[in-house]
N, C-alpha and C positions, 0 to 999 in steps of 0.2 A: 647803597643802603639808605634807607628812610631816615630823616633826622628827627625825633620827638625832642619838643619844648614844655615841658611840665611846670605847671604855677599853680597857685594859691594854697600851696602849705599855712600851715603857720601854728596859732598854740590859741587852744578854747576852752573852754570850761565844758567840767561831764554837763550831759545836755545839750549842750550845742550844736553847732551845723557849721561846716565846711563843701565850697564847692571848689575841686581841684578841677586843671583842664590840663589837657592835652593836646597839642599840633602837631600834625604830621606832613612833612615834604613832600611834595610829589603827587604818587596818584592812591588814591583808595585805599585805605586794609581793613581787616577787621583786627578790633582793638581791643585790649585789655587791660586789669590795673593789676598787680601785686602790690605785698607788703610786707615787710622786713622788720621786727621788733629788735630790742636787746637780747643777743642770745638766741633768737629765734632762725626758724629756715625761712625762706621767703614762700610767702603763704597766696593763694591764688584771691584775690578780691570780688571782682566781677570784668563782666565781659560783655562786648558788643558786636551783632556782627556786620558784615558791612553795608548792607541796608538802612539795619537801624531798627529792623522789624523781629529782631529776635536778642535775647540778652539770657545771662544768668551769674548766681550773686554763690561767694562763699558762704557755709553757711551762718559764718559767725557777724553778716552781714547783712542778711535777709531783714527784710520787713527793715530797714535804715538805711539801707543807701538805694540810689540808682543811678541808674547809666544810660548817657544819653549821647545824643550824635548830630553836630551840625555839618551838612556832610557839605554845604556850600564852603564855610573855613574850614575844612579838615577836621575838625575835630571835634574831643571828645570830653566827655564831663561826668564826671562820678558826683553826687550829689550827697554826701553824707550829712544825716540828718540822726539824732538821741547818741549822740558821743558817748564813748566806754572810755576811761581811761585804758583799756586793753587796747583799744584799737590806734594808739601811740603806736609811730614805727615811721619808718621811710616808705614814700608809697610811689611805685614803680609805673610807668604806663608803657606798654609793649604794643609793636603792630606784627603781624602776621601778613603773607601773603596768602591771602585765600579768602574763602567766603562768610565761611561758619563760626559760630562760637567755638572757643576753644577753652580751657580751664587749667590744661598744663602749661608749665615753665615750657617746654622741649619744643612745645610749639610754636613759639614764637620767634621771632629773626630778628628785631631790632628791638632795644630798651631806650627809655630815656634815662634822663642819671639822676633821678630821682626827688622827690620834695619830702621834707620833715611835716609830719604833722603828730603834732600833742596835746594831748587828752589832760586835762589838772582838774585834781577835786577841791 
C-alpha cells in the first residue's frame, strides 16, 4: 500500500492562501484531496490525474484552488488561494491506482492522515 506524507496545514486569515503537498511511495497514482469540517462528511476537494494533464475541483472550490503534480518527487499540491472560513476542516490527500480523475471517496485505496487547515476572520 502507498504511504502519503501530507504538509503545510496550518491557520490563515479569510483571504489568504495556503499551499498543502502531498508524497507518495513508490510508483505513480492519480491523486486527490478531501476535507473533513466539524460535524461534516468528508467532502471531495479536488483531483489530479496521473499525467497531470487533466484535474477537477469541488464545487465549493472552483475558481480558488488548484492542483498540481510534480511527477519527478511524487507529488502533489493543492494550491488554495481567497480562504472562506468554511473551508476550515482536516484535508485528506488520497491516491488511487489508475489513471483518471476520480471525485469519489470509494475510489480511492490509500489516505494520508490528514493536515488541519483554518480559516479566522
Amino acid at each position: 500500500q502507498v504511504q502519503l506524507v501530507e504538509s503545510g496545514g496550518g491557520s490563515v486569515q479569510v483571504g489568504g492562501s495556503l499551499r498543502l503537498s502531498c508524497a507518495a511511495s513508490g510508483s505513480q497514482y492519480a491523486m486527490g484531496w478531501f476535507r473533513q469540517g466539524p460535524g461534516t462528511e468528508r467532502e471531495f476537494v479536488a483531483a489530479i490525474n496521473l499525467s497531470g494533464g487533466s484535474t477537477a475541483y469541488g464545487d465549493s472550490v472552483k475558481g480558488r484552488f488548484t492542483i498540481s503534480r510534480d511527477s519527478a518527487k511524487n507529488t502533489v499540491y493543492p494550491q488554495m488561494n481567497k480562504l472562506k472560513p468554511e473551508d476550515t476542516a482536516v484535508y485528506y490527500c488520497a491516491a488511487r491506482r489508475g489513471y483518471n480523475v476520480r471525485t469519489s471517496r470509494s475510489d480511492y485505496d490509500s489516505w494520508g492522515q490528514g493536515t488541519q487547515v483554518t480559516v479566522s476572520s
